[in-house]
C-alpha positions as CSV (number, residue, x, y, z in Angstrom):
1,X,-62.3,-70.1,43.9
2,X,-60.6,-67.9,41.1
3,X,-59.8,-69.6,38.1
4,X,-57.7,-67.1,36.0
5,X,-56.1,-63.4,37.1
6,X,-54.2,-61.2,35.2
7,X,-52.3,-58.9,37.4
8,X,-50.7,-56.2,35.2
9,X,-48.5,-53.3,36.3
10,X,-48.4,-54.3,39.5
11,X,-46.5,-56.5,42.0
12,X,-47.6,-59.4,44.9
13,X,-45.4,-57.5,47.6
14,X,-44.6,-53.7,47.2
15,X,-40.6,-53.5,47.1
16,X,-38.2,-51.6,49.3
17,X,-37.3,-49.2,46.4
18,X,-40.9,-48.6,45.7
19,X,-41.3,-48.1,49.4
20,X,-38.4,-45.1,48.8
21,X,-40.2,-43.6,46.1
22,X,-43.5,-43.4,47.7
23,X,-41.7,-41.9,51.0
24,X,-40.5,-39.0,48.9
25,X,-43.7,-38.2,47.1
26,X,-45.4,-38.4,51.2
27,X,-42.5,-36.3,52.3
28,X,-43.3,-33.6,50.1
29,X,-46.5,-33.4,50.9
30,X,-46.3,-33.4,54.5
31,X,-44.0,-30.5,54.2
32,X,-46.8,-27.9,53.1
33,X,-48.2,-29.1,57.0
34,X,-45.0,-28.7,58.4
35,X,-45.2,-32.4,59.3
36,X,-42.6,-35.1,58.4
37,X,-43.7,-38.6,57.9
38,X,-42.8,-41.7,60.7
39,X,-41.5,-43.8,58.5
40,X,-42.8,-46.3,55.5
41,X,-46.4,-48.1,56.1
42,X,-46.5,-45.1,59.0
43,X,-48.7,-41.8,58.3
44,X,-47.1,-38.0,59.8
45,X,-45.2,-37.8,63.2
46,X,-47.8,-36.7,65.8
47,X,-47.4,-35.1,68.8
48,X,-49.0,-37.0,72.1
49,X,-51.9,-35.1,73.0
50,X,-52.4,-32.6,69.7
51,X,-55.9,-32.2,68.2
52,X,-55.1,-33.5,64.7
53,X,-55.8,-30.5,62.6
54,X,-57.3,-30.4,59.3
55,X,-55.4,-29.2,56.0
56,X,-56.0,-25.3,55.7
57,X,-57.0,-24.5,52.0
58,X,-53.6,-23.5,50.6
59,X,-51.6,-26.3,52.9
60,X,-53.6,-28.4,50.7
61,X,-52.9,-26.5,47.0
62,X,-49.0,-26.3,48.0
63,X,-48.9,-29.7,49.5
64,X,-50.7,-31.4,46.7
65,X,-48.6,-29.5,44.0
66,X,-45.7,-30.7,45.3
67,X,-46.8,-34.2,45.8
68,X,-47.7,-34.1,41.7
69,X,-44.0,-32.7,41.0
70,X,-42.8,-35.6,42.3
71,X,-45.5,-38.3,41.0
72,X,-44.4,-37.0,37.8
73,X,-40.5,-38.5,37.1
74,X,-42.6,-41.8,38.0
75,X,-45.3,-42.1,36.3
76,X,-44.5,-42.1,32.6
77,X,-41.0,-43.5,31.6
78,X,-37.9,-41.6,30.6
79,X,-38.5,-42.8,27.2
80,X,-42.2,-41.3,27.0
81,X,-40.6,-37.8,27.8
82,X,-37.4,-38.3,25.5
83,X,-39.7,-38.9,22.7
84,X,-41.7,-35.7,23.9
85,X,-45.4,-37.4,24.5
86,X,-46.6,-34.8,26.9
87,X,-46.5,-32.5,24.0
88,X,-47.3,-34.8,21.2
89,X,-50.2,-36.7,22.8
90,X,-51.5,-34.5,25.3
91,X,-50.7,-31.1,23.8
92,X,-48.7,-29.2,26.3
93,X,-46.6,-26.3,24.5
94,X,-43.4,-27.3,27.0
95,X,-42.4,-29.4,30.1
96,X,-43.6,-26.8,32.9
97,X,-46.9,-26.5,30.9
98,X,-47.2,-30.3,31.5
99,X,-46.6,-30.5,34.8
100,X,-49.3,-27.3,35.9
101,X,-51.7,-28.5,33.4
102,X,-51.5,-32.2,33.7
103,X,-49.3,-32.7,37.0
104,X,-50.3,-30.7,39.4
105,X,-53.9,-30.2,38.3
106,X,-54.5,-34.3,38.7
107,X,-52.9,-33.8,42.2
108,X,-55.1,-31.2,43.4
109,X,-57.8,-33.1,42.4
110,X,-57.2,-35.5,45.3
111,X,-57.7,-35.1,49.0
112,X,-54.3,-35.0,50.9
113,X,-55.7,-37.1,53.9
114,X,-57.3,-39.9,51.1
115,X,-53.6,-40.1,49.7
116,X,-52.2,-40.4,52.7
117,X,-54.0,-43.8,53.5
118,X,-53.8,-45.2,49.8
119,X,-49.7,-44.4,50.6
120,X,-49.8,-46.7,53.4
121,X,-52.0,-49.1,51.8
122,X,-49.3,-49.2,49.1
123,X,-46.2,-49.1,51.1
124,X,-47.8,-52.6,53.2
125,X,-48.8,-54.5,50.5
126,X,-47.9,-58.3,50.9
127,X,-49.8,-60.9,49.8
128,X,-48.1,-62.9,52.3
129,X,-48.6,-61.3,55.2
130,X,-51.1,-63.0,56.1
131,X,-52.4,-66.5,57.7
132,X,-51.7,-69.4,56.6
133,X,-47.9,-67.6,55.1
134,X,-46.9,-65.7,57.5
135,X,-44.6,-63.9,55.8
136,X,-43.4,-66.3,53.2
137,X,-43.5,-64.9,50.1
138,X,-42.4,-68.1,48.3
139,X,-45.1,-70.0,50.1
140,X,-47.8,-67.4,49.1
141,X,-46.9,-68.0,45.4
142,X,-46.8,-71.6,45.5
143,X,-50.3,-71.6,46.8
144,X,-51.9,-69.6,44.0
145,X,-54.0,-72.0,41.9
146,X,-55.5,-69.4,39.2
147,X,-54.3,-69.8,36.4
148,X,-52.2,-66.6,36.1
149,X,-50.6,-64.0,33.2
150,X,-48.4,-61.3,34.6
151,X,-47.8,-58.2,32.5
152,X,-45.1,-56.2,33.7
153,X,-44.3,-52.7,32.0
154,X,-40.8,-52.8,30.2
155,X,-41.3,-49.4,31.2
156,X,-42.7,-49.3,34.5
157,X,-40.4,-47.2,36.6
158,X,-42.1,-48.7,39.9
159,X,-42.5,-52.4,38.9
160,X,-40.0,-53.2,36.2
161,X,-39.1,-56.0,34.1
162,X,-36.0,-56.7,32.8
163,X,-36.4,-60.1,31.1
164,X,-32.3,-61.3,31.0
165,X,-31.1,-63.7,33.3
166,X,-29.4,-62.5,37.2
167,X,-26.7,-63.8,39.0
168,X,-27.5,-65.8,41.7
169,X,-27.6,-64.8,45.1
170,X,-28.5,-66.0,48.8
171,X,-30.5,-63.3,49.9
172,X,-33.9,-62.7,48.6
173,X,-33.2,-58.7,48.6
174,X,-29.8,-58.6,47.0
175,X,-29.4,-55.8,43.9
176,X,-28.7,-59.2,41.5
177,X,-32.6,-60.6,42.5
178,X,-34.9,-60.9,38.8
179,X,-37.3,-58.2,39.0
180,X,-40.9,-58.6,41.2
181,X,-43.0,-60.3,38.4
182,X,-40.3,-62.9,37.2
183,X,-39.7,-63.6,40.8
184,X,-43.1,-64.2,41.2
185,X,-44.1,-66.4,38.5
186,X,-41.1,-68.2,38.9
187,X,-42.0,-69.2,42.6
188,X,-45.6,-69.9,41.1
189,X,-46.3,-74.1,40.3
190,X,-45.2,-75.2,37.1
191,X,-47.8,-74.6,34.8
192,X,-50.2,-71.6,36.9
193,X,-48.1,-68.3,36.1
194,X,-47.0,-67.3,32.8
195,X,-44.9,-64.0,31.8
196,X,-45.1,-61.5,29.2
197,X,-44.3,-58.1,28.6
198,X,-46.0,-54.8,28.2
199,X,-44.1,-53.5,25.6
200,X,-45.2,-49.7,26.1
201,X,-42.8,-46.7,26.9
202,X,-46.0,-45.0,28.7
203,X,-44.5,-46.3,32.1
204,X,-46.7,-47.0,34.9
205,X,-49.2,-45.3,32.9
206,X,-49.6,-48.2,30.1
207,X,-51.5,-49.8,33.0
208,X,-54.5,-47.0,33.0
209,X,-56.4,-44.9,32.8
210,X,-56.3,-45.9,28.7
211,X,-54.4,-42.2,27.6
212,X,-52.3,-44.7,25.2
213,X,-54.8,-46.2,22.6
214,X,-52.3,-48.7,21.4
215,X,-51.4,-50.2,24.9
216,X,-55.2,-50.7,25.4
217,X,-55.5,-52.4,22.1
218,X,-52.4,-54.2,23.2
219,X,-54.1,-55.1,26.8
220,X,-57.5,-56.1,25.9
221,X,-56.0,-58.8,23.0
222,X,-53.8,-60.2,24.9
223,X,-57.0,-60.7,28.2
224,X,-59.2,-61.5,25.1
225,X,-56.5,-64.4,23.9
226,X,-55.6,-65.4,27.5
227,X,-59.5,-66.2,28.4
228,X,-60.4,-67.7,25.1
229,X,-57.0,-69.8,25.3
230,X,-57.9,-71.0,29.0
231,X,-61.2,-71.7,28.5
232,X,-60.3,-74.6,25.5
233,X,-58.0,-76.5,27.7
């Protein structure tokens, strides 16, 4: 049994539009194989019978390239690049600096084939798809006991916050929904989940790998209050 978590820039069930974003990225990739993907939560199109072939040195340099390219309008915020961090922190003279130096260089770093399945481990994440939910988000939520803080990004292009109240709406996938971590902890019991913003501009990247020293100060105070806090009650 799990008595506390503290999910942070992150969601319980990847959305649609992050599904979109992650098929571009894929796409791109692909296209250095001359393969196109099947789908979301699918790998390339194959055809019945072909050997699969492995990535040919410079398949994988252009393929991987490209992937960073477009990694890179996501993973730091529109605010981080307005206020010109990739030259300010990290030290690149200009923008195409920054993404050969930081961009593409982190990209080639990776195996294609190893991106490929953390891709479709991403695009199929649900914590309710499972037994006994079967697909019921709400359900899953209802059935955590952990006591639970949730740190969404303000920033975080993939799993945003907004933090203002939404119109109402039947359908669980309408434009008007709350954002994936308020609708999480508000399907959560009363008194398991609690909400708080990450108030960083580093995007998705506030979350890791610790580049921005003030969000990890930020981080590890608010896990260092959040355990202390639990543990008294």
């Amino acid at each position: 049994m799990m008595d506390f978590a503290v999910p942070f820039c992150g969601s319980a069930k990847t959305s649609i539009h992050n599904q979109v974003f992650l098929e571009g990225v894929k796409s791109a990739m692909l296209a250095a194989k001359t393969q196109s993907s099947a789908g979301s939560k699918e790998g390339a199109i194959t055809v019945r019978g072909e050997k699969q072939r492995q990535w040919s040195a410079k398949e994988k340099e252009v393929g991987m390239k490209a992937f960073g390219r477009g990694y890179a309008g996501w993973g730091f915020s529109q605010a981080f690049y307005r206020e010109r961090l990739h030259e300010k922190h990290y030290g690149f003279k200009d923008l195409e600096s920054f993404m050969q130096g930081f961009w593409e260089s982190w990209a080639c770093s990776k195996d294609p084939e190893n991106m490929l399945v953390m891709l479709q481990t991403w695009q199929s994440g649900d914590c309710s798809n499972q037994e006994p939910y079967n697909g019921n988000f709400e359900k899953a939520m209802q059935s955590i006991r952990a006591k639970t803080l949730v740190l969404p990004c303000k920033t975080d292009l993939y799993f945003p916050y907004v933090g203002k109240p939404h119109f109402k709406s039947n359908t669980t996938e309408a434009a008007d929904r709350p954002e994936d971590s308020e609708y999480e902890v508000a399907h959560m019991s009363p008194g398991v989940g609690r909400l708080e913003q990450f108030p960083s501009i580093w995007g998705h990247w506030a979350g890791g790998p610790g580049d921005s020293k003030d969000d990890l100060k930020w981080l590890d105070g608010h896990l260092r209050d959040f355990f202390a806090g639990e543990k008294l009650k």
